[in-house]
N, C-alpha and C positions, 0 to 999 in steps of 0.2 A: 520617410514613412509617416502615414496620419499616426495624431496621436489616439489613444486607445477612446478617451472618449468619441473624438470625430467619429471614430470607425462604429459607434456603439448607435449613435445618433443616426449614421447614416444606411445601418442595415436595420433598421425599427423603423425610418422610411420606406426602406424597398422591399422587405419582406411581409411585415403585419400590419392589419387593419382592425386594429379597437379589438382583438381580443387576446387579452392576458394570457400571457403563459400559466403562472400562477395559477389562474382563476377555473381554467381547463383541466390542471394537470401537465401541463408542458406542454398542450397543444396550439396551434395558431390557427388563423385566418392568414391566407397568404394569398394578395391578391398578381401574383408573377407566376404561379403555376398551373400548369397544362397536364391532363391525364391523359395519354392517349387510350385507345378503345381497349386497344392488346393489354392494356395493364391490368394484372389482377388484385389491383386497391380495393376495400374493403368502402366503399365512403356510403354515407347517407344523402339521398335528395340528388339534387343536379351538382356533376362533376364540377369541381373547380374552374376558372378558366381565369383570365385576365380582368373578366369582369364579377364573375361568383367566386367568393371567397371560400376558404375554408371553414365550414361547423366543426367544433371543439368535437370531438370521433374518438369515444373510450376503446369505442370495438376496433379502431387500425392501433391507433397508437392508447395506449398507456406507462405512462410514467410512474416507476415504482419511486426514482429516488436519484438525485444526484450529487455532486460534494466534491471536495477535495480529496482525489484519493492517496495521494504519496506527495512528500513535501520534505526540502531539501534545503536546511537553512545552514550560516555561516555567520561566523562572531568572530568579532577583531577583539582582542585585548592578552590577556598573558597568562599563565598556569600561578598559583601561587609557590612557593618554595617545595612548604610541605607534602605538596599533591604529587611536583613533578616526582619527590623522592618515593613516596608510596605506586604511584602507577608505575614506575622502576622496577620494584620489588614486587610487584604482582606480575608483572610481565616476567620477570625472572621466575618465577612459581610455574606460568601456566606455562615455561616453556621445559619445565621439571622432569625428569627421567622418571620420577616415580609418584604413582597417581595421589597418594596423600598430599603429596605438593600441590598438585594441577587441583584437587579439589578445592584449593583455599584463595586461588587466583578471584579474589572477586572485591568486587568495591560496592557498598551500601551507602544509599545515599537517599532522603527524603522519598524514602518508602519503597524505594526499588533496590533489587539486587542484579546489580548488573554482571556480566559475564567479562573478567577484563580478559582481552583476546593474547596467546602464543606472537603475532605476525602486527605491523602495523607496514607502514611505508617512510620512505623518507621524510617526507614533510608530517605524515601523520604519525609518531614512532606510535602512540597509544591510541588504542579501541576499545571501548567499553560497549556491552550489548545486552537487553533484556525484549520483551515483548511490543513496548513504546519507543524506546530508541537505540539506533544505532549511534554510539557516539565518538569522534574519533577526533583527538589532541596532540597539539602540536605545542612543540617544546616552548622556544620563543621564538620569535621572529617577526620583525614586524613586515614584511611581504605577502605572508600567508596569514590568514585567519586564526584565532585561537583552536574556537571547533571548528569543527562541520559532522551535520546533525542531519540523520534521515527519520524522520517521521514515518510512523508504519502504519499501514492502509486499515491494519485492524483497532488501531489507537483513532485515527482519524474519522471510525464508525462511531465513536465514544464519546466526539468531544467536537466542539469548532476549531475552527486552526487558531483561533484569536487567545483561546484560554487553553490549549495543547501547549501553546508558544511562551505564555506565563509559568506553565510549571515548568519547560524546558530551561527557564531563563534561571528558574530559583536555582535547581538544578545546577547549573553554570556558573551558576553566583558564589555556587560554595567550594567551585575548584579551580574560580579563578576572579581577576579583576574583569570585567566587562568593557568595553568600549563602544556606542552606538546603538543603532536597533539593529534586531537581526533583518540579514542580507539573503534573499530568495535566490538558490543557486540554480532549482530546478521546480517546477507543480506540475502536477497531472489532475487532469478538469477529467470529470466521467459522469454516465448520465445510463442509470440500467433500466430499460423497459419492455414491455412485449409488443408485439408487433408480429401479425400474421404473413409479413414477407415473407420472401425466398430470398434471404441473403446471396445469395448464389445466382442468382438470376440473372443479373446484368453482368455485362463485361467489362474489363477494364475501363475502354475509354469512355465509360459513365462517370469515371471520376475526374473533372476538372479540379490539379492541384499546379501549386510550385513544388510540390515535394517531386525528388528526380527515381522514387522507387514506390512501387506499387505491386504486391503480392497476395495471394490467396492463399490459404492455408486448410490443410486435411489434417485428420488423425484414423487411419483407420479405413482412407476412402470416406471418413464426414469431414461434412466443410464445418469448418471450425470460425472463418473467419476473411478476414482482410486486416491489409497492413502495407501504412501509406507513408514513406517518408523515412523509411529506418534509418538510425545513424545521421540523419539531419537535428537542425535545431528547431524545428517542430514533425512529431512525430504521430499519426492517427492510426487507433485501433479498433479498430467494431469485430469484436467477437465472440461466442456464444461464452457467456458469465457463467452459466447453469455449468455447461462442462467441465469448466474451470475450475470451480467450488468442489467438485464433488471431487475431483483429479487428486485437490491439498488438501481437501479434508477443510474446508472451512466450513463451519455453522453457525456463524455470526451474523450473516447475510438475510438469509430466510425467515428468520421471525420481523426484520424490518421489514423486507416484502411483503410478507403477512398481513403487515399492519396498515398498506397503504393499498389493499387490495390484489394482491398476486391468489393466483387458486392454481393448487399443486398440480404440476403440467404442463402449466405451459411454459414454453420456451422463453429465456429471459437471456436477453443480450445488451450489451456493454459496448458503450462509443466514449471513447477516452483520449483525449490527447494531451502529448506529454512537450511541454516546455521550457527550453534550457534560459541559462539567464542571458544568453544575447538576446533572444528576443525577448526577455523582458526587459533588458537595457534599449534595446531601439524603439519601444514604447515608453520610455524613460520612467519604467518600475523597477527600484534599487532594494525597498525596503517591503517589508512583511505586508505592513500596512499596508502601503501603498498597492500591492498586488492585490490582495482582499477588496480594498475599495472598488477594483476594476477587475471583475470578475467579468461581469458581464459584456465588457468593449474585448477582452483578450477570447470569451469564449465566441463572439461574433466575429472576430476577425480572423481565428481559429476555424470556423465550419464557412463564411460567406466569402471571404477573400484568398483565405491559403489553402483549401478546400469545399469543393461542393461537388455532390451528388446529382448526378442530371438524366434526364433521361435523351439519349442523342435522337437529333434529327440528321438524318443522311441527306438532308435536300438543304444543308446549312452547314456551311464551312466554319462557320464563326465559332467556336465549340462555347463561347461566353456568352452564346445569345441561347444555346439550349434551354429547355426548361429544366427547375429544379425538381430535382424526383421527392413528392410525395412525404416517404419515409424523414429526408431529409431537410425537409420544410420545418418539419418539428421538431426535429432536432436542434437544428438552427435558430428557431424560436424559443429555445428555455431562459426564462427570466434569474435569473440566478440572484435576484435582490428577494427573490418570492421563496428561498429555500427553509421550511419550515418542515424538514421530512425528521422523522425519530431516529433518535440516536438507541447505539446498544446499550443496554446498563448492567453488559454481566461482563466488562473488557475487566482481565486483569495483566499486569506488564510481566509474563511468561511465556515461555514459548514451549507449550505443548504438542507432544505428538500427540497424534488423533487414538483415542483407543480401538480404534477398529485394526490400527494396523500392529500395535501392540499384541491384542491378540490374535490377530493371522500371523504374528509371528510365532508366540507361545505355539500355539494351533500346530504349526507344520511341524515345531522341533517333539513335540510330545506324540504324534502321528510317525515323524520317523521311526523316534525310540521304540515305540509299540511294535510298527512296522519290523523295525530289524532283530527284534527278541520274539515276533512271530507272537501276537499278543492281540486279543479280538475286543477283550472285554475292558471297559474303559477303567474301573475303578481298579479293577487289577494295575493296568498300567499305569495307571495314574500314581497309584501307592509306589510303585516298583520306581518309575520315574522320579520321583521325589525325593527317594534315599536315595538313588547313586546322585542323583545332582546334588543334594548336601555333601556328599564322599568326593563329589568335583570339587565343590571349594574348600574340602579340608584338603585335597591333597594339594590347589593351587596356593593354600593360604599356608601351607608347611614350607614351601620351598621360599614363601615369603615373610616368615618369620610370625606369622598371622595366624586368629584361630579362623574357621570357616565363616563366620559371623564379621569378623572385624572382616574377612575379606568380601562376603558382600556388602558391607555398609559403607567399604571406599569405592566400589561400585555405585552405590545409592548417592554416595556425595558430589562424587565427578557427574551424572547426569544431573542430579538438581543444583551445580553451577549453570551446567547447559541450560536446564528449562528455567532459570530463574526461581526454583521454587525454596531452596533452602540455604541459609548461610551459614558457612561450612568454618569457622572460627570460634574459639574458643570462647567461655566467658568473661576469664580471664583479657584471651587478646582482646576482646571487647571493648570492657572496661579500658583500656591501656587506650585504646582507639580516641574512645569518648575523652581521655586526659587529655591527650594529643590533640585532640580538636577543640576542644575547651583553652589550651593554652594558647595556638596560635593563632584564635580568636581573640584573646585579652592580647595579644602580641599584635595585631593588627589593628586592633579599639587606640593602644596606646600609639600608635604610629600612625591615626587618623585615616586610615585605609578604611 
């Protein structure tokens, strides 16, 4: 296989001509594409052809933003003593009969309250989880990794992977001995913009891939998408972003849009593809760095060599001689050494439900109650609803030795393990923590570790 710069060098040959991706917005000059008549492209001036380039075209394509979306790293080195004993004993908490226990399952650590998990797997016994990382520890051994670390798509809106990957590391540093740079197990490349296409338009065999599966995707009777390659080790997805967000409740997304020109409305779609570490080992990328450096040979040989968009000719067998469709000229043309789009600045490492579904939940259970006491008027209900639900957790919190109060606040403490928002430990145990960690730090100083 070329290596990732050849392949970077040799599709900046065959696709663009002297105009920056960057300097457009993601757009290119692409002197190997053909429109035909039937297509409904949006272009300015005389259509493209083999001899007339591409003009930089806000109204087909705009580029909101693209980046690193999910990232999957791996460290060699060892758990310190202390740690493996504590993540023992938190895992014995969250796998607790009784929820005062499960509340206390958590591990704080340089600013974060992680979630340490009931389950892990054999190689990984321990998982720890908050907003920024999933992080999952293995005992010792030296075949397997110490971690392995999932980076969150919402942390990754916050930050570059280069300095995500320093605080990961500090992180790591203090639950264990390190060994090397971190090791890229998996990245996903994505690129969201609007585009007056009909995703839907073309057929299958408009897509020239090596990937051996190619899918369409509905919700509802709307196309949602495509998907190229699943369960392979490179996998592509172009599908409508906007539906997607609104689906999880994300709102992190939309004010970056905002700011690089999105106007509410229009459709905003997502082309992403996801990369396991064999193909980043047969482009001989091992290390963090080294994949960052080569963003741009992996996302070219990602859309020009293991994927392209074409529009077919029936009068030409050769399906490699088609022309590339359009859409995916510019796609294939993002400079990704030009990525200067705005980060979020409101990320925090928690993992919040969306309030809307909070209260469409509230909403339905207080609509029953009214409902089945045959109840019109809201404040009435509302008052009525209130005391028998206080009379629910005195009578749940009697059978549990609890007053109504202490039984919602072990309520309140097992979800803010979940959302990362509060730590459910004493000040006492605190203190005790901060001794513990203070001595097996001077125990470490004096052992040259």
């Amino acid at each position: 296989m070329k290596s990732v710069e050849y392949i970077s060098t040799e599709h900046t040959q065959r696709t663009t001509s002297g105009c920056e991706a960057a300097r457009c917005g993601g757009e290119m000059e692409n002197t190997s594409i053909e429109v035909p008549q039937s297509s409904n492209v949006l272009l300015e001036g005389t259509p493209p052809s083999n001899t007339v380039p591409y003009n930089c075209n806000r109204e087909y394509f705009k580029l909101l933003r693209f980046g690193v979306d999910s990232l999957y790293l791996s460290y060699q080195g060892e758990l310190f003593p202390e740690v493996k004993e504590r993540l023992a004993q938190l895992k014995q908490l969250a796998q607790h009969s009784e929820i005062d226990q499960q509340a206390q399952a958590q591990y704080a650590i340089a600013g974060h309250i992680f979630e340490v998990k009931d389950k892990g797997s054999s190689i990984f016994p321990y998982v720890m989880e908050d907003g920024a990382f999933r992080i999952s520890l293995a005992r010792t051994s030296r075949k397997t990794p110490m971690a392995y670390v999932k980076l969150s798509s919402r942390y990754l809106c916050s930050i570059v992977p280069g300095e995500a990957e320093k605080h990961l590391r500090h992180i790591l540093g203090e639950l264990g001995s390190l060994n090397g740079s971190a090791h890229v197990s998996r990245i996903n490349l994505c690129a969201d913009f609007v585009c007056p296409e009909n995703m839907e338009s073309w057929h299958r065999e408009a897509w020239v891939t090596r990937g051996k599966k190619i899918d369409a995707h509905a919700v509802s009777e709307e196309f949602t998408g495509w998907s190229i390659g699943l369960g392979g080790k490179i996998t592509c997805r172009l599908y409508n972003k906007l539906l997607e967000i609104q689906t999880r409740g994300r709102t992190d997304l939309a004010p970056l849009w905002r700011e690089v020109g999105w106007q509410e409305g229009e459709p905003i779609w997502r082309v992403e593809f996801q990369m396991m570490r064999d193909v980043l080992n047969e482009h001989g990328l091992i290390s963090l760095d080294s994949v960052l450096a080569n963003l741009n040979g992996l996302w070219s040989y990602a859309s020009t060599e293991w994927l392209r968009l074409t529009i077919p000719n029936p009068d030409d067998q050769t399906r490699s001689r088609w022309p590339i469709h359009p859409l995916w000229g510019y796609i294939s043309s993002i400079d990704w050494e030009s990525n200067a789009w705005p980060l979020s600045r409101s990320f925090k490492a928690t993992r919040l439900p969306d309030d809307n579904r909070i209260f469409s939940l509230g909403a339905s259970s207080i609509a029953s109650y009214m409902a089945k006491h045959g109840m019109k008027d809201f404040d009435e209900g509302l008052d009525h609803y209130v005391l028998d639900l206080f009379k629910y957790f005195h009578e749940r919190g009697f059978f549990m030795g609890l007053s109504a109060l202490e039984y919602i606040l072990e309520k309140v403490r097992l979800r803010a393990r979940e959302f990362n928002t509060l730590l459910n430990v004493s000040e006492e145990e605190q203190k005790q923590l901060k001794v513990n960690k203070a001595a097996a730090d001077y125990q470490k100083a004096s052992d040259g570790i």
